[in-house]
C-alpha positions in Angstrom: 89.9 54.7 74.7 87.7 56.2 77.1 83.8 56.0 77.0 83.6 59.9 76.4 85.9 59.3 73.3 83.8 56.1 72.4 80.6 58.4 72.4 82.4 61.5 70.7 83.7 59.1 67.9 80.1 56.8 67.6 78.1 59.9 67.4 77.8 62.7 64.3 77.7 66.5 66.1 75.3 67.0 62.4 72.8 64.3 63.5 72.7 65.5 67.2 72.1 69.5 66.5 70.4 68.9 63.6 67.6 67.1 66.1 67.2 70.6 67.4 67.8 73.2 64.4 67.7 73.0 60.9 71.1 73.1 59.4 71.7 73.7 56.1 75.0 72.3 54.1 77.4 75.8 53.4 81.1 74.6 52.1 82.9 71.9 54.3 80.2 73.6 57.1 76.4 73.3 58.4 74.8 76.2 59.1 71.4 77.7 60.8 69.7 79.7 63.3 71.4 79.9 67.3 68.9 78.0 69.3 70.7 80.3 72.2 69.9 83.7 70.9 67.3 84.9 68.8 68.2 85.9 65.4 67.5 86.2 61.7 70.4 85.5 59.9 71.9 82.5 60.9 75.7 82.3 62.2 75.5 79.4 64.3 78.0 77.0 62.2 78.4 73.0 62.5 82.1 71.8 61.8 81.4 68.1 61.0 85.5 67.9 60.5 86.2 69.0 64.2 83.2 68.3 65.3 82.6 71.1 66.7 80.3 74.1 66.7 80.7 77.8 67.4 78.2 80.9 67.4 79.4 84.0 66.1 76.8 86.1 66.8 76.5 85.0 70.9 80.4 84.0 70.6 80.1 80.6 71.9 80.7 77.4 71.1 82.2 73.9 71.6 81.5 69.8 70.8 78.2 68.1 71.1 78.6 67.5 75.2 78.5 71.2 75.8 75.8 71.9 72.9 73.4 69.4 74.8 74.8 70.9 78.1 73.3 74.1 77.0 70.4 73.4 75.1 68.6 71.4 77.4 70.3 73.1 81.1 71.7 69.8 82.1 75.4 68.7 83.5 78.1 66.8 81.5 77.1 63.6 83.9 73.3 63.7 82.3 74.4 64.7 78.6 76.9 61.8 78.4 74.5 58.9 79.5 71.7 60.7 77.3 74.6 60.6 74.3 75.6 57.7 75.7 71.9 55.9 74.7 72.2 57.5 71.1 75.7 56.0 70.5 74.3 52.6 71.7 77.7 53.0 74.1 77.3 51.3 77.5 78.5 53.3 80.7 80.5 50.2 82.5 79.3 49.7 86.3 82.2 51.2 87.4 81.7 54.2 86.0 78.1 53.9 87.2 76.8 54.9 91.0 75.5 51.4 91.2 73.4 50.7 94.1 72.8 54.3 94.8 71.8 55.2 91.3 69.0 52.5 91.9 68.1 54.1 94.9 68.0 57.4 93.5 65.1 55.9 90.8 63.5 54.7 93.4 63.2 58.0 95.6 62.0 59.8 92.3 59.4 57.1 91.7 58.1 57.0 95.3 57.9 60.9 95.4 55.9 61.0 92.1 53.6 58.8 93.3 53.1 61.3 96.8 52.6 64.2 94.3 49.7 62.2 92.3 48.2 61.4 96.0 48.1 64.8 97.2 47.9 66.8 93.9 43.9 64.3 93.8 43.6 64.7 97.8 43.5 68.9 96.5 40.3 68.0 94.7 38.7 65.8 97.0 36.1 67.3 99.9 39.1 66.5 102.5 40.9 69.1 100.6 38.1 71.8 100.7 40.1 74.4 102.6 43.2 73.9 101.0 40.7 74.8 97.4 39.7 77.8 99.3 42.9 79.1 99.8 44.0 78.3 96.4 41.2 80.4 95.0 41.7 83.2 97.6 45.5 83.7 96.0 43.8 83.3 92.6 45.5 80.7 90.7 43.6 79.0 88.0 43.1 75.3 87.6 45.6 75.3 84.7 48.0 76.8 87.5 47.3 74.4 90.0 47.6 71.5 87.0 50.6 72.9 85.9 52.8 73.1 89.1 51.0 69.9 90.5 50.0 71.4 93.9 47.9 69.3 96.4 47.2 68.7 99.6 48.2 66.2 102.7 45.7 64.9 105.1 45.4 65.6 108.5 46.3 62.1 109.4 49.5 60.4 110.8 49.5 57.7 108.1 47.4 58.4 105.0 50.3 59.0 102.8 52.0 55.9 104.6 49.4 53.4 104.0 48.5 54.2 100.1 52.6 54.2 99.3 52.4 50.7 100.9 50.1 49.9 98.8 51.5 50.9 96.1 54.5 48.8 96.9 57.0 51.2 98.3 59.0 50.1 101.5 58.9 52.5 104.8 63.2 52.5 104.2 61.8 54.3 100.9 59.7 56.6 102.0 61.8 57.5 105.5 64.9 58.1 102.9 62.8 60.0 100.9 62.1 62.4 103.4 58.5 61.5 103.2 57.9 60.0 106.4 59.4 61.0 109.9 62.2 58.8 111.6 59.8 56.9 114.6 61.0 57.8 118.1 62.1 54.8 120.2 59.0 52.2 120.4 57.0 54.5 118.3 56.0 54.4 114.5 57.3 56.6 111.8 54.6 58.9 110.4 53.6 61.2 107.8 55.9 64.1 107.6 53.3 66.5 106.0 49.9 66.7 107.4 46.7 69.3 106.8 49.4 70.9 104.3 48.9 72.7 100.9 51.8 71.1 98.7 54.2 72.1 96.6 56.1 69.4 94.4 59.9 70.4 93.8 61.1 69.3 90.6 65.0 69.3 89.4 65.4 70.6 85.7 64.2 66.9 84.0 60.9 67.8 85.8 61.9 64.5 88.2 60.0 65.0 91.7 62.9 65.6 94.3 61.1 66.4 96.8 58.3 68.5 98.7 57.4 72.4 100.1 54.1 72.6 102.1 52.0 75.6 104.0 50.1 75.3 106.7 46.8 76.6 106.4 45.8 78.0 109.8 48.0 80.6 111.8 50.8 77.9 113.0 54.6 78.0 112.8 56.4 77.7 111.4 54.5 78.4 108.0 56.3 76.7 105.2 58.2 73.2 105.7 60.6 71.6 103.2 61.8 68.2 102.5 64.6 67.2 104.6 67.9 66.9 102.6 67.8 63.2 100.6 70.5 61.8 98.2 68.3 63.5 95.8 67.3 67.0 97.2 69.1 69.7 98.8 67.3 72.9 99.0 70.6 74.8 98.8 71.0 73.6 95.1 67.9 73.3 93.8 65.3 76.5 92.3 61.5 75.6 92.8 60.2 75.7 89.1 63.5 75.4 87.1 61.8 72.2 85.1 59.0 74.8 84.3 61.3 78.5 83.7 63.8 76.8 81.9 62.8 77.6 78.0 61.4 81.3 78.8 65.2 81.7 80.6 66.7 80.2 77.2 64.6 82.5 75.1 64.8 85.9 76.9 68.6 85.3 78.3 67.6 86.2 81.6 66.9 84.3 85.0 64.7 85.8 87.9 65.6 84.5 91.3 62.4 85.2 93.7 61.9 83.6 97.3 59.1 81.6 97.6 56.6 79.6 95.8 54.1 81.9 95.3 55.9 84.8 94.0 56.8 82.0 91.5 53.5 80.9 91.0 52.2 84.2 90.7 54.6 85.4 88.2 54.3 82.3 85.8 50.4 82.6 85.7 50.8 86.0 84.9 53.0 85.7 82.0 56.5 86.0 83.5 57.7 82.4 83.1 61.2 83.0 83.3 61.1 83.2 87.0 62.5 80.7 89.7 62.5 80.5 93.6 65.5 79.8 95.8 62.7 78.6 98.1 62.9 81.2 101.4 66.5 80.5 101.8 69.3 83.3 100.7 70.7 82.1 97.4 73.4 79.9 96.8 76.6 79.8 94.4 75.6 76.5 93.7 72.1 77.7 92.6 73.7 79.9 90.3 75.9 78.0 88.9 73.0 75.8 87.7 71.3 78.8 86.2 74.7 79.2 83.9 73.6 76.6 82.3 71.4 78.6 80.6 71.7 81.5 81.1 74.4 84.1 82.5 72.0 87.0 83.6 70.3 86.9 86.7 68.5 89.2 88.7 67.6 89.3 92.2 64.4 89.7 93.3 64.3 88.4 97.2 62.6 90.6 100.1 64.2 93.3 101.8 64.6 91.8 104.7 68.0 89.8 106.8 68.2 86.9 104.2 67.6 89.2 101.1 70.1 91.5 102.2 72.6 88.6 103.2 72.0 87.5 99.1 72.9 90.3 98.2 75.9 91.1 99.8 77.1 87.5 98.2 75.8 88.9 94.9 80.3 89.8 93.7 80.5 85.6 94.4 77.5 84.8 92.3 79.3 87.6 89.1 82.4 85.9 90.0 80.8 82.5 89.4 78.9 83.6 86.4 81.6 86.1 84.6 78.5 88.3 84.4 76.9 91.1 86.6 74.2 90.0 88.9 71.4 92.8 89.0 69.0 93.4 91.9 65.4 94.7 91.8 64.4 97.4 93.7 60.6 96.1 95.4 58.8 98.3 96.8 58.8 98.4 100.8 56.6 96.0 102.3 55.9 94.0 99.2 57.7 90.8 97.5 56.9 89.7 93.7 53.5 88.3 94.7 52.3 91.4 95.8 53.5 93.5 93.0 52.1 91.5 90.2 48.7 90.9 91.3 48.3 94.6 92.3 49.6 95.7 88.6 51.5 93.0 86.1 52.7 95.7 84.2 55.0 97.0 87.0 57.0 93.8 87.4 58.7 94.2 83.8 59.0 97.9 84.4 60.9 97.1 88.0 63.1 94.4 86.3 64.0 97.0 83.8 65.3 99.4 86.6 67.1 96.9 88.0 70.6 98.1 89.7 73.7 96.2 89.9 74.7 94.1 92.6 77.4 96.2 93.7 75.7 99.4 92.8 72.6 98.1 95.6 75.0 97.0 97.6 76.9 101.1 98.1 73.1 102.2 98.4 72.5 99.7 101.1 75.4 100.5 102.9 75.2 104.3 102.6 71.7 104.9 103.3 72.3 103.9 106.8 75.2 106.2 107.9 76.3 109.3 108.1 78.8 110.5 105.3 79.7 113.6 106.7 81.8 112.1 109.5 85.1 110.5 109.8 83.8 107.5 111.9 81.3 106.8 109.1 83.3 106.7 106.0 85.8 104.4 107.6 82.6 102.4 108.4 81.3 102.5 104.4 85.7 101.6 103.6 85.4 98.7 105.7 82.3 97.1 104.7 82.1 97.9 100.8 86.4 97.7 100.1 86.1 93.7 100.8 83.0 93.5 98.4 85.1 95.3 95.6 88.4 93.4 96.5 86.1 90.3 95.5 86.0 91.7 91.9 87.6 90.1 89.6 87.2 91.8 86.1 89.9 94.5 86.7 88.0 97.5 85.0 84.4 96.6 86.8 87.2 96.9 89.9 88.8 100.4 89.7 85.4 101.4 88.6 84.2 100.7 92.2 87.1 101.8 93.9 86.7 105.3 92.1 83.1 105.0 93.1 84.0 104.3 97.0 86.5 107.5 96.6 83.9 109.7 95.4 81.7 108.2 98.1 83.6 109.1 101.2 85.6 111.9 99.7 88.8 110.5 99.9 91.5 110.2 97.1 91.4 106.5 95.3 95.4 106.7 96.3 94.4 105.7 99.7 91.7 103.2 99.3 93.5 101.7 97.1 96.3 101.2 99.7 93.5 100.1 102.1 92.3 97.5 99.6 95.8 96.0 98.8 96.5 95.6 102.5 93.4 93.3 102.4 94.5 90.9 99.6 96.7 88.1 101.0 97.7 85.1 99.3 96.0 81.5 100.1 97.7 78.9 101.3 99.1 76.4 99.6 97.0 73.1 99.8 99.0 70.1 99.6 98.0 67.8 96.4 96.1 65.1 96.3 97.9 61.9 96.4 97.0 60.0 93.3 95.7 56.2 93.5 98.6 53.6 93.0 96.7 51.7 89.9 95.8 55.3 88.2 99.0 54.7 86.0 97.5 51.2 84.9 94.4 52.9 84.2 95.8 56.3 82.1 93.4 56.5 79.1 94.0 58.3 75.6 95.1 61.6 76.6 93.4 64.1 74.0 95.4 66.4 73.7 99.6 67.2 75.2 99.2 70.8 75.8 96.1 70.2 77.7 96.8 67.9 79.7 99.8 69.1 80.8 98.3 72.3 81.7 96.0 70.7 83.5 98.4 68.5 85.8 100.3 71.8 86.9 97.0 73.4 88.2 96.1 69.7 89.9 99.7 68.8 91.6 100.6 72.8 92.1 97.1 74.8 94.0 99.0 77.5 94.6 98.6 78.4 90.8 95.0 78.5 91.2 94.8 82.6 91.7 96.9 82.8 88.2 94.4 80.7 86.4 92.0 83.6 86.6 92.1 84.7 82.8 92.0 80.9 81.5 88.5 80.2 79.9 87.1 76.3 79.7 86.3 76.8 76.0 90.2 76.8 76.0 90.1 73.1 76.5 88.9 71.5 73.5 88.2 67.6 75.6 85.5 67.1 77.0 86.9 65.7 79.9 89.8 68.4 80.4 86.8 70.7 80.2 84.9 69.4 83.6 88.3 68.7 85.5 88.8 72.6 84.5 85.7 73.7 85.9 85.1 71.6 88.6 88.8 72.7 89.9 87.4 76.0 89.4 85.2 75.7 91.8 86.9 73.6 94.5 88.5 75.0 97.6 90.4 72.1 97.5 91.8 69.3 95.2 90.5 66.5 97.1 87.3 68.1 96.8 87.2 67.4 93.2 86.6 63.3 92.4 82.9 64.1 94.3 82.3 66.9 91.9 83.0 64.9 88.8 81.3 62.2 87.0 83.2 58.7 87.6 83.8 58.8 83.7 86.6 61.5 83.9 88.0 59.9 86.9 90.3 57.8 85.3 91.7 60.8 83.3 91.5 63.1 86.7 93.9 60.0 88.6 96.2 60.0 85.6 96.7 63.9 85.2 97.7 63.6 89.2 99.9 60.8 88.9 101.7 62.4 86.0 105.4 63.0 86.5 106.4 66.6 86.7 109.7 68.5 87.0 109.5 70.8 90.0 111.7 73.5 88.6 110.1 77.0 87.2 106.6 75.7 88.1 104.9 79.3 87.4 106.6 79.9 84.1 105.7 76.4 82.3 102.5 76.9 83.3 102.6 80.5 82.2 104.1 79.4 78.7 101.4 76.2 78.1 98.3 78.6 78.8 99.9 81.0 76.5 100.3 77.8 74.0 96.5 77.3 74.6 95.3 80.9 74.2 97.2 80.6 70.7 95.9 77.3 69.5 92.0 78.3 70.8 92.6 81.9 69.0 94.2 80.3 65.7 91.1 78.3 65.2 88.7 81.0 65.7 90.3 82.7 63.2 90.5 80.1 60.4 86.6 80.1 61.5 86.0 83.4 61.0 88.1 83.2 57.8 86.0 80.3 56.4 82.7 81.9 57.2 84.0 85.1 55.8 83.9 83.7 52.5 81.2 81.5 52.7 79.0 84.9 53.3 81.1 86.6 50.8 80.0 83.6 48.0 76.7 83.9 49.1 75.8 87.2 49.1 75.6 87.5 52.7 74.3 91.1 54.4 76.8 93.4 54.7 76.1 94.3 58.3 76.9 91.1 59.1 79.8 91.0 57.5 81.0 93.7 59.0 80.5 92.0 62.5 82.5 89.2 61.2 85.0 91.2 59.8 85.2 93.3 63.2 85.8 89.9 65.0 88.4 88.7 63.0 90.5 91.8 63.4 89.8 91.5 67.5 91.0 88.1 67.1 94.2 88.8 65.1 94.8 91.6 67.9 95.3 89.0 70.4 96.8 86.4 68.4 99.4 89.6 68.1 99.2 89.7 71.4 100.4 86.2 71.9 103.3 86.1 69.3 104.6 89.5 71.3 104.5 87.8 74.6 106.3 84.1 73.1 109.3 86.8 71.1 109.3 88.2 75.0 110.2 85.6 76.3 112.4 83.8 73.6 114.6 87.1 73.8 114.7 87.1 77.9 116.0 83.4 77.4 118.9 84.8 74.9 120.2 87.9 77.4 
């Protein structure tokens, strides 16, 4: 049995969401209010025989890894160690980082200690300027308390000598990014100094790492911590420890650049705001956001790296199966600007917010000339790749009709243009699997799964058909993160580093499994189709359950309705899916 299993079986999915909701006992179900979208009536339902839980009113749902996942924004790695601890379950040391994991601790613990030092250097008379310009962007002292800012002396080894003290190493603090590597036959020294500091915390509220300022007129005028084993600017989102319940609550994300628009925007009420730190936004920034939440606006200056986000923005909907939406600032201004000149504007901007793709034709139009030929081929060749991104077919041929209309040329031909852009990926040759995987091959969950999933691992080349496959189809836990960490993976060997060491003895086995090599594209074809029936099937004897639950209760007949509505959506598809399998059984016969 694998240690996931040994927490899923040592663990009741009642006493773990019952921790955060109140459930009350309805049938064979528990039942109660969807901590993931507000509502009055509850239908967010516990299945203590599965255990499993679905919400039928956000149409979500899953086992107790992916309820934590989602309530508290973490990844699978966090939510099985913290599950782990409840079960009494003990991760064994090989499934552990070991040394590094000790090291990590010990970077977190040195860089909370820097952000104590500098966060009491603000309020000392060294840090007198620093005050003054505090005050001068008006933050309060709850602010300043809040998001722990501070200030670094204008010294070469202040911060050096008091972590010493303290009883950090120099290795510590060099790998921490806290000092600067010494020259030959020099000293290391302090890496910020005469700064105003910003503390960057990942979603646990765990110090990471630093953002400073200078304070005078010298460049360049913000410096970040250098990348450590436990920061990297190009994943992290300044204030995520301190946005993430307001993003939970109001379903949306606001993605600013710097740490004063953030700053700004949570003093002034608008806490569901985060920074990608004055970089352009990465699809690994998004993809923590998902965690919480799957809208996201864009709210970055108009300027190169704003505009470069935004032309990404189809990668980030393609990431997040949602539309990204951009805010429109006025010219010359960012966030900061906006809400201290009028707060009530910023809600009113975010609610005029365009799509990516619609700011994107704007962008692109608003600097050329429509009326001639040279131009529209110009607007064809930069927007058609941006819609050929696309993946949800009808968002698609609603931009292609768009770019028609656009350059006044019939969607016959730019949809020719566009098809002459797709070509097909190479194939990426599989990932050879570890000679003692088929020693190691744990409990598989679940036949239909895994054999799904060892056709996408040994066979890449299906990757571009698995577009339509959803995670929630995989009911374990550990099929789910090989799923979506393939997803994301250019390539397979890419995948063991994006996975906790826990799955890897199920990832090894799924590529060491023995496969016939004959009608790849059609097994794999026929076991999704399997999946989408069993995943559907269940959803409906759900719905059916509930149905009567409400029905027994005297449950509100709008809701009913909506369940009722549902169920007949469901039973469309599962239609669907019996048409497609009689399909094929009669194609086999002729």
């Amino acid at each position: 049995m694998s240690v996931i299993d040994d927490v899923k079986q040592k663990i009741d999915i009642i006493d773990i969401i019952g921790q955060h909701i109140t459930l009350a006992k309805s049938g064979r179900t528990f039942r109660g209010l969807c901590p993931f979208h507000g509502e009055k009536h509850p239908s967010f339902y516990v299945y203590p025989e599965q255990q499993s839980w679905h919400c039928f009113g956000c149409n979500t749902g899953g086992d107790v890894f992916s309820f934590i996942m989602k309530k508290q924004g973490i990844d699978f790695s966090e939510a099985l160690r913290e599950l782990a601890q409840k079960a009494g379950v003990t991760i064994p040391s090989r499934f552990e980082p070991g040394a590094e994991s000790e090291e990590k601790q010990k970077l977190y613990q040195v860089n909370q200690a820097a952000a104590l030092y500098f966060h009491n250097l603000l309020n000392s008379p060294a840090g007198e300027k620093a005050r003054n310009y505090v005050d001068k962007r008006g933050f309060t002292a709850k602010t300043v308390a809040d998001f722990q800012l501070g200030y670094s002396l204008n010294s070469w080894e202040e911060l050096k000598k008091y972590l010493t003290e303290k009883g950090y190493s120099e290795k510590d603090m060099l790998t921490a990014g806290l000092l600067i590597e010494p020259e030959e036959g020099k000293k290391s020294h302090d890496r910020f100094r005469n700064k105003l500091m910003f503390p960057i915390a990942d979603a646990r509220g765990r110090i990471i790492g630093f953002g400073s300022r200078v304070l005078d007129d010298s460049q360049p005028k913000y410096i970040n911590s250098p990348q450590t084993p436990i920061f990297d600017k190009s994943g992290n989102l300044y204030a995520l420890n301190l946005a993430k319940e307001a993003v939970r609550e109001q379903g949306l994300a606001v993605i600013v650049e710097g740490y004063m628009d953030v700053i700004t925007a949570h003093q002034n009420g608008f806490a569901n705001v985060v920074a990608s730190m004055g970089t352009s936004v990465t699809e690994r920034q998004v993809n923590t956001l998902k965690r919480i939440t799957k809208n996201i606006t864009l709210a970055l200056d108009a300027d190169a790296a704003g505009e470069e986000a935004m032309l990404r923005g189809v990668e980030f909907e393609n990431a997040l199966g949602a539309e990204v939406k951009v805010v429109i600032l006025p010219s010359g201004k960012d966030p900061d600007d906006v809400i201290k000149e009028d707060a009530t504007a910023w809600p009113q901007l975010l609610e005029k917010a365009l799509p990516v793709v619609d700011f994107t034709f704007d962008m692109v139009a608003s600097g050329l000339d429509l009326a001639t030929a040279k131009d529209k081929s110009l607007a064809v060749e930069k927007l058609l790749p941006i819609i050929a991104e696309i993946k949800d077919p009808i968002r698609q041929a609603h931009y292609l009709q768009k770019l028609s209309q656009l350059v006044q040329v019939s969607e016959r031909s730019v949809e020719a243009a566009m098809s002459r852009l797709k070509i097909r990926p190479k194939q990426a040759p599989a990932a050879k699997p570890k000679p003692e995987a088929a020693y190691l091959q744990p409990l598989l969950s679940n036949p239909v799964e895994d054999y799904c999933l060892a056709l996408l691992l040994q066979h890449p080349e299906l990757k571009i058909e698995d577009e339509e496959l959803p995670p929630e189809y995989f009911e374990g836990s550990q099929n789910r993160e090989i799923f979506i960490a393939r997803q994301h993976s250019a390539k397979i060997e890419e995948l063991r580093d994006k996975l906790d060491p826990a799955t890897h003895e199920n990832l090894d086995a799924l590529l060491g499994r023995s496969l016939s090599p004959n009608r790849i594209a059609q097994k794999y074809a026929e076991c999704t189709l399997r999946l989408r029936e069993r995943y559907l099937r269940g959803l409906a004897a759900k719905i059916e359950a509930v149905l009567a639950l409400e029905a027994e209760s005297g449950g509100k007949a709008a809701d009913l309705a909506k369940l009722k509505e549902q169920g007949v959506e469901v039973n469309s598809q599962l239609g669907e899916v019996f048409a497609r399998k009689r399909q094929w059984r009669l194609e086999q016969r002729g």
